[in-house]
C-alpha positions in Angstrom: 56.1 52.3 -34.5 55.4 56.1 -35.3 56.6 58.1 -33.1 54.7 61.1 -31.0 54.3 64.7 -33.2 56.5 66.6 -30.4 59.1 64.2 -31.1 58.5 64.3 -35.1 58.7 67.8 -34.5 61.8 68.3 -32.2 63.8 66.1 -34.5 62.9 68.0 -37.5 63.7 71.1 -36.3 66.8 70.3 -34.8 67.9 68.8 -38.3 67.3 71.8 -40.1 68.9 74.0 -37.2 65.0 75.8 -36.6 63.6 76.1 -33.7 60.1 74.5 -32.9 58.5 77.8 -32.8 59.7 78.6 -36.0 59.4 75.5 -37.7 55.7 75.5 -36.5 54.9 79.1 -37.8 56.3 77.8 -40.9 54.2 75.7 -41.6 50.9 77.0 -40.4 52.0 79.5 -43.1 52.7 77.2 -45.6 49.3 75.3 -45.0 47.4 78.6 -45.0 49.2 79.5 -48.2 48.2 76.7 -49.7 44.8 76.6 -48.4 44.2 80.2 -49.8 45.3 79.6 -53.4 42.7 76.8 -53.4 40.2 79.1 -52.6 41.2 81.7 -54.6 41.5 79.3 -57.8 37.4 77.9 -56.5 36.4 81.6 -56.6 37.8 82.4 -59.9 36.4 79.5 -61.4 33.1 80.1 -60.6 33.5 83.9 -61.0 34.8 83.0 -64.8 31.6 80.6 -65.5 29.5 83.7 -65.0 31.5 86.7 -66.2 31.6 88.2 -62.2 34.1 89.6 -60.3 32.7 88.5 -56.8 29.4 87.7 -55.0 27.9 90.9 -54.8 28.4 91.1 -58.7 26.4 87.7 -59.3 23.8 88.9 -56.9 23.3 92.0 -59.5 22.9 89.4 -62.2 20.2 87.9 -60.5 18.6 91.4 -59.8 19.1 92.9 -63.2 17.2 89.4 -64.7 21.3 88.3 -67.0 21.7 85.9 -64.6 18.7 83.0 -63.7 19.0 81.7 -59.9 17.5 78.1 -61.5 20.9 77.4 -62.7 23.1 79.2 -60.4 21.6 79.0 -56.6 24.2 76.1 -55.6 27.0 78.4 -56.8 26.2 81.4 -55.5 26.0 80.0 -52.2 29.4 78.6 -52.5 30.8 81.2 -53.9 29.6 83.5 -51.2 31.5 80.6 -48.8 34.4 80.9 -50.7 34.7 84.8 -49.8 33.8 84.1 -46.4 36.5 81.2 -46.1 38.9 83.5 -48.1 38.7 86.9 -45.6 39.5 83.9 -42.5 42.2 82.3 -44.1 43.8 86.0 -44.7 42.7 86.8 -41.3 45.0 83.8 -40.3 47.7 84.1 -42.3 48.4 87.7 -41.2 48.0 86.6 -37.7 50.8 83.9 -38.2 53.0 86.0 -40.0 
């Protein structure tokens, strides 16, 4: 039978002597941690495919005529996601802290 989150919750922190607050702000910070190096390492991969250092870099490419939108629309958009997603997830991480 599993048993509720608040009790999964109260029983781990008074096993490791935390409080629930704390234990709780732990690891929202270890999730959003987490969470951010996965973007980061997304960004950089698509950031290292095209020789950018961000977005507004690839959207240069595309000006300037180095870089064709035919076979790098999809990443563009994501990557322009990724920044977004990045900025919230710091947003949150300094709000938790």
């Amino acid at each position: 039978m599993a048993l509720p989150a608040k009790n999964i919750l109260s029983r781990i922190a008074h096993d490791l002597g935390l409080s629930e607050e704390d234990l709780l702000k732990q690891g929202m910070r270890s999730f959003l941690e987490q969470q951010l190096r996965k973007t980061n390492a997304d960004i950089f991969e698509i950031c290292g495919r095209y020789g950018v250092r961000n977005v507004n870099e690839m959207e240069q490419r595309y000006k300037d005529g180095s870089l064709k939108e035919s076979d790098s629309w999809k990443d563009l958009q994501r990557l322009d996601h990724l920044e977004y997603k990045r900025a919230q997830l710091a947003d949150l991480l300094e709000a938790v802290s």
